[in-house]
VMD Tcl script that builds the backbone (N, CA, C; Angstrom):
set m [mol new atoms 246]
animate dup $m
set s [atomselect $m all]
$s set {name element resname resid chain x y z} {
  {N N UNK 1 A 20.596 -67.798 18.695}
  {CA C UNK 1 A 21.139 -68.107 17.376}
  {C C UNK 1 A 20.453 -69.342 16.804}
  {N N UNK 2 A 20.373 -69.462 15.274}
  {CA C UNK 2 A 19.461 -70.832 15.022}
  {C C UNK 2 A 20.565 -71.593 15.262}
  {N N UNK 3 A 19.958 -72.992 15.518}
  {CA C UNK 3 A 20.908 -74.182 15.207}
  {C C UNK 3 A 21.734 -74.790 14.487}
  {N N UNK 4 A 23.139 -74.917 14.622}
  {CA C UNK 4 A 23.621 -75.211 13.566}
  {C C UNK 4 A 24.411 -74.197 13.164}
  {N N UNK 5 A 24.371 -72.719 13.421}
  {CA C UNK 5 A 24.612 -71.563 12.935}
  {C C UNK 5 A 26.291 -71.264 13.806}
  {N N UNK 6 A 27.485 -71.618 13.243}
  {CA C UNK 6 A 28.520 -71.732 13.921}
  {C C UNK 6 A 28.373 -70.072 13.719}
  {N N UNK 7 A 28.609 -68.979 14.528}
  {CA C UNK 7 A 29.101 -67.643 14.292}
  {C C UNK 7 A 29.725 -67.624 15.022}
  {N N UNK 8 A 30.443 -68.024 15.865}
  {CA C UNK 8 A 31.751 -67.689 16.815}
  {C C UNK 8 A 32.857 -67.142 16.485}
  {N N UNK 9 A 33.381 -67.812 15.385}
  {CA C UNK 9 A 34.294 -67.332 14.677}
  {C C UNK 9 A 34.352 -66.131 13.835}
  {N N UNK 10 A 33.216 -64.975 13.865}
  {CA C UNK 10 A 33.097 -64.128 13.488}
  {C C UNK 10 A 33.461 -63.005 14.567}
  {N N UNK 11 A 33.364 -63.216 15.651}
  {CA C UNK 11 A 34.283 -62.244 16.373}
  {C C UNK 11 A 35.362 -61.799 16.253}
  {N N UNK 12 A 36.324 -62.795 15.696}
  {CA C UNK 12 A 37.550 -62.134 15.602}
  {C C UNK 12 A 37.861 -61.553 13.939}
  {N N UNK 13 A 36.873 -62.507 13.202}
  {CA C UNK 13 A 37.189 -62.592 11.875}
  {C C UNK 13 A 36.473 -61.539 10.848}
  {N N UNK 14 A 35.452 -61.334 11.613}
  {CA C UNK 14 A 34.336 -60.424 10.821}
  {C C UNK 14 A 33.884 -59.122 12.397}
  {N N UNK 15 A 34.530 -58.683 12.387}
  {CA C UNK 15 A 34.350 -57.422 13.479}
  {C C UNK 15 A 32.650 -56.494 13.075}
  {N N UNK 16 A 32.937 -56.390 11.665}
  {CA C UNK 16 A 31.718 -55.653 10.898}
  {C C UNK 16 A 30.573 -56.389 11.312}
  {N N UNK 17 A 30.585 -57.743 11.176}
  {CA C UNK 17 A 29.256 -58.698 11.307}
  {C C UNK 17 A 28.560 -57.968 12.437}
  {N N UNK 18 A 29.860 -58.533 13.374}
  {CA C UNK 18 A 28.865 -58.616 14.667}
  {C C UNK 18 A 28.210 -56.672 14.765}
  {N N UNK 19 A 29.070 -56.009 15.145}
  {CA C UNK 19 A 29.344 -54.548 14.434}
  {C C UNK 19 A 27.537 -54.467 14.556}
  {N N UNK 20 A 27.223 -54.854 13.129}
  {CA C UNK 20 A 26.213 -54.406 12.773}
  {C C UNK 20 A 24.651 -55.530 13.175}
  {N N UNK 21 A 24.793 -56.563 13.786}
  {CA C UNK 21 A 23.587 -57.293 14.795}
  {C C UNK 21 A 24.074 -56.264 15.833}
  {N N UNK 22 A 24.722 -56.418 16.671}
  {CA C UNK 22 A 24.208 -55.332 17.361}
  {C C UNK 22 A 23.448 -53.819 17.458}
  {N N UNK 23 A 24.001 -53.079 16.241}
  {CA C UNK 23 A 23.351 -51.988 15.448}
  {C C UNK 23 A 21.534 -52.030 15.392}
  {N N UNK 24 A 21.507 -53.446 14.764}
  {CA C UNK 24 A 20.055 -53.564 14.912}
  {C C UNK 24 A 19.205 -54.106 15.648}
  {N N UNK 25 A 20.325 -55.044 16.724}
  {CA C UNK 25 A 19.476 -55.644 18.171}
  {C C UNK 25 A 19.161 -53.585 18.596}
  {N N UNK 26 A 20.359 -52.619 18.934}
  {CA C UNK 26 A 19.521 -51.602 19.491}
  {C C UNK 26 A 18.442 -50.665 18.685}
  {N N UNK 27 A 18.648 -50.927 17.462}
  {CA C UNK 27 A 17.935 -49.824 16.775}
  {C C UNK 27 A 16.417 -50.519 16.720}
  {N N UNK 28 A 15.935 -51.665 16.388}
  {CA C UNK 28 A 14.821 -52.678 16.965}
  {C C UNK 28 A 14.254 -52.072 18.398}
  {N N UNK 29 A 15.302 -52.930 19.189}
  {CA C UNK 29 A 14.692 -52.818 20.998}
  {C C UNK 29 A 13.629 -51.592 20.923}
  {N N UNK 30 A 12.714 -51.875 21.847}
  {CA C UNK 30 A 11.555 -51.033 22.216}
  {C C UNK 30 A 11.761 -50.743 23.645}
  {N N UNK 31 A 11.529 -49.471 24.274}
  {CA C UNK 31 A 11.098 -49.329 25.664}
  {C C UNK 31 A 10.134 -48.902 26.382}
  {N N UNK 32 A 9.679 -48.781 26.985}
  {CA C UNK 32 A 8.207 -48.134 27.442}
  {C C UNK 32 A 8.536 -46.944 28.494}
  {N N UNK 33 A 7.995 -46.039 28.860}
  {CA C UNK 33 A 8.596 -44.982 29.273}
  {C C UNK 33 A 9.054 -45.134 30.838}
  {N N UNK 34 A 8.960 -46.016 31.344}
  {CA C UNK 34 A 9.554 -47.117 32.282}
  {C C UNK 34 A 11.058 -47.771 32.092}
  {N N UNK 35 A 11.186 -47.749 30.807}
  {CA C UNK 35 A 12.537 -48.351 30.628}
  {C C UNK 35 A 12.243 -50.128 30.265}
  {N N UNK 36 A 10.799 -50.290 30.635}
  {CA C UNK 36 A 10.497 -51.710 30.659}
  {C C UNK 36 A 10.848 -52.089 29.127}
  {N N UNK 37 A 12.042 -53.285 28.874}
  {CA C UNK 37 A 11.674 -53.907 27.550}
  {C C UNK 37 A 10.604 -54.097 26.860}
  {N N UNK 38 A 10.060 -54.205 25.321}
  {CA C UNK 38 A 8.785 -54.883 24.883}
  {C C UNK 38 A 8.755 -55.437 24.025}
  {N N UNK 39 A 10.191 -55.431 23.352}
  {CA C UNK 39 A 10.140 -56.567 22.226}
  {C C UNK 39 A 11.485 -57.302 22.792}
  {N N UNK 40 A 12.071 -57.572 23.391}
  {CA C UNK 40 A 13.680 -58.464 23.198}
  {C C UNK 40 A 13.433 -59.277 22.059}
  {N N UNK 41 A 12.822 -60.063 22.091}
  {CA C UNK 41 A 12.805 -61.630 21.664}
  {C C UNK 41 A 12.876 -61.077 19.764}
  {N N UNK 42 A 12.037 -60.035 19.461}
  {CA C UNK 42 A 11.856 -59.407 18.372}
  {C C UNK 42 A 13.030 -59.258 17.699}
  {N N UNK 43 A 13.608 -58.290 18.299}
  {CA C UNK 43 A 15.233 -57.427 18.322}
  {C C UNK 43 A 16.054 -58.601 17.705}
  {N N UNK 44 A 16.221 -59.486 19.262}
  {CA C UNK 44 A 16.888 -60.646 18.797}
  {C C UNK 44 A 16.897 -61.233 17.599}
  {N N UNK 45 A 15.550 -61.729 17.147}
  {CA C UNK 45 A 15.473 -62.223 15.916}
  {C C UNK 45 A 15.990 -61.302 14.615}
  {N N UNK 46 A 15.943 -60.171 14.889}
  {CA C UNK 46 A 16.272 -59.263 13.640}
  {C C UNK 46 A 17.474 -59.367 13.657}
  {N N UNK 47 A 18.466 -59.110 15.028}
  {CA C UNK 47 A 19.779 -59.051 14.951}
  {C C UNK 47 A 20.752 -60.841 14.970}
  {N N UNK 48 A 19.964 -61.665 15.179}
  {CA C UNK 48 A 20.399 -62.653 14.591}
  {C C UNK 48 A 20.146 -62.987 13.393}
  {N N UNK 49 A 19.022 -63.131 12.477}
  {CA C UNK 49 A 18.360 -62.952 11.074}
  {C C UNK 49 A 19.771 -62.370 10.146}
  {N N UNK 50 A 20.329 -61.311 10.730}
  {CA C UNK 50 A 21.179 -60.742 9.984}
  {C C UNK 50 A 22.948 -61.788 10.119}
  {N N UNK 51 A 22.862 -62.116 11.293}
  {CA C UNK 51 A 23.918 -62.890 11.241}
  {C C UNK 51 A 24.126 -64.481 10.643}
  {N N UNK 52 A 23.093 -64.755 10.875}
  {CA C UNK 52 A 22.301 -66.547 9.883}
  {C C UNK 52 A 22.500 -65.439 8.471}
  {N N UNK 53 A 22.135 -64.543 7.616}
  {CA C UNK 53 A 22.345 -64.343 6.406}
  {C C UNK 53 A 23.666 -63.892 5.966}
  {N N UNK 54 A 24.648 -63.116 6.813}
  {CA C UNK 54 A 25.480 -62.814 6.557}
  {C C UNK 54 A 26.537 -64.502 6.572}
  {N N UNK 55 A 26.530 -65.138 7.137}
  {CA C UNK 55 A 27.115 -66.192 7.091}
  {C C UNK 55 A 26.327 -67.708 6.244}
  {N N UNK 56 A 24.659 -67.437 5.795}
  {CA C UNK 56 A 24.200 -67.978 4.590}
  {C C UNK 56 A 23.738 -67.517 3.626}
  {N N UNK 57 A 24.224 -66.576 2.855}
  {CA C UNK 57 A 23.279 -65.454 1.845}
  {C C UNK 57 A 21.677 -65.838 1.495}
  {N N UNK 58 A 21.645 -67.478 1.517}
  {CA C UNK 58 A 20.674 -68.115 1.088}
  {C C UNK 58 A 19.534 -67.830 2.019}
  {N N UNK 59 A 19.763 -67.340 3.236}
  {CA C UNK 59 A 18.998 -67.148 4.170}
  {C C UNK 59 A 17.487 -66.385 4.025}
  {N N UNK 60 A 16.482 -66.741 3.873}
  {CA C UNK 60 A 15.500 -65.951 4.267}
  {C C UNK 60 A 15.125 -64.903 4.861}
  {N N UNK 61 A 15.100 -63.601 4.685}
  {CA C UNK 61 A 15.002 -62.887 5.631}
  {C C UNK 61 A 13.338 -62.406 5.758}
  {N N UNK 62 A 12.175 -62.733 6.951}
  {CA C UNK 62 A 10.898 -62.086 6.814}
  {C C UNK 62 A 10.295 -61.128 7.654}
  {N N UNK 63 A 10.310 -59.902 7.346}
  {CA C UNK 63 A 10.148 -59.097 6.944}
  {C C UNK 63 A 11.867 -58.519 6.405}
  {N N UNK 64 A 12.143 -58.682 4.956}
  {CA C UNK 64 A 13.210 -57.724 5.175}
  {C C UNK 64 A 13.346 -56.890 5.735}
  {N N UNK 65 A 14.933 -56.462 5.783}
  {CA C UNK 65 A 15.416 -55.452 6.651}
  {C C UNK 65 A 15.290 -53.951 5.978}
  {N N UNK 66 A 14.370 -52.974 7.010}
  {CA C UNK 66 A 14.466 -51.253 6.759}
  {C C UNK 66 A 15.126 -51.087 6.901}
  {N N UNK 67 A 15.764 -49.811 6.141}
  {CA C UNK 67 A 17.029 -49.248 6.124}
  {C C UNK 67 A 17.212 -48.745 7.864}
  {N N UNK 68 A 16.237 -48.319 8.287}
  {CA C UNK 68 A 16.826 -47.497 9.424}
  {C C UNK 68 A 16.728 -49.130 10.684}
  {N N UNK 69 A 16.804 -50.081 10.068}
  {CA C UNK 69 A 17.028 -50.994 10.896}
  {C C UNK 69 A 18.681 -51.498 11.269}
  {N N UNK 70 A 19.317 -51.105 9.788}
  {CA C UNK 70 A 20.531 -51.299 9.255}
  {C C UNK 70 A 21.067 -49.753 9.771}
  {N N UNK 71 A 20.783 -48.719 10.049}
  {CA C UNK 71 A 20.977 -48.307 10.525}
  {C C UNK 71 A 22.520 -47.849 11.347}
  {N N UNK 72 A 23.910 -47.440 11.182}
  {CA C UNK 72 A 24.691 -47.412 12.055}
  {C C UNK 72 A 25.076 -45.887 12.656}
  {N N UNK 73 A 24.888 -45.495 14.049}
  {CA C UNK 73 A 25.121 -44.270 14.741}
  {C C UNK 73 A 26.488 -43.997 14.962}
  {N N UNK 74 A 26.702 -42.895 15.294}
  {CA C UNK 74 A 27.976 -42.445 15.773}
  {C C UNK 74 A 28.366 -42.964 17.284}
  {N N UNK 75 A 29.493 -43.514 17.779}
  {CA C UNK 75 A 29.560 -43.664 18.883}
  {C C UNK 75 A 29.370 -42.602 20.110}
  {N N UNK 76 A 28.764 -43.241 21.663}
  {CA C UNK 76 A 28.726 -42.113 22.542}
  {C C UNK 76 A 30.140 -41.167 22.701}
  {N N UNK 77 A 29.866 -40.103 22.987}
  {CA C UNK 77 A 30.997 -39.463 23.707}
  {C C UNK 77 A 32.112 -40.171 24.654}
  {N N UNK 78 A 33.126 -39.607 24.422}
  {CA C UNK 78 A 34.162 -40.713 25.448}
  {C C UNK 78 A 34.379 -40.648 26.839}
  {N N UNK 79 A 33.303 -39.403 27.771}
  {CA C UNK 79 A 32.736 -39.320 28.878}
  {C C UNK 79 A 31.710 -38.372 28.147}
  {N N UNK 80 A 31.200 -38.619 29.628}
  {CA C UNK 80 A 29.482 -38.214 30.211}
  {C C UNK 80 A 29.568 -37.038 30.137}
  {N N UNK 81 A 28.179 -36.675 28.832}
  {CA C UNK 81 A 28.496 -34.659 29.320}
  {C C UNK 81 A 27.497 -34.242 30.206}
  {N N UNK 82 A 27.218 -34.884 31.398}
  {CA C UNK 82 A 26.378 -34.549 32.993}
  {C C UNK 82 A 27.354 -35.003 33.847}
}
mol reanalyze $m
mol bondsrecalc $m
mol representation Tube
mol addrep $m
């Protein structure tokens, strides 16, 4: 998170916020057909980027955000269909 950037209080208060950094920490993440990570640090920045703006509108965002970054899926199934 940048410095300075109180978001704690958005857990309880803003469910959506967080909601949607996570949305785009996974829709970001990269894997290699290994499973090996290749961007974290990337992800991160996108899915914090969004939380520094949602709590400073004033915020910079560079490269704005693609839609399919913003992105929100349907949740998994509520068990495993294997």
């Amino acid at each position: 998170m940048p410095e300075g950037t109180d978001y704690i209080p958005l857990y309880g208060a803003e469910p959506s916020a967080i909601e949607q950094a996570y949305a785009i920490f996974a829709n970001v993440i990269a894997l290699d057909e290994n499973g090996t990570v290749l961007n974290a640090k990337w992800a991160e920045k996108r899915a914090t980027d969004y939380i520094h703006r949602y709590i400073d509108p004033n915020h910079k965002v560079e490269p704005e955000f693609e839609d399919w970054e913003l992105e929100l899926h349907a949740p998994p199934p509520l068990n495993d269909l294997i």
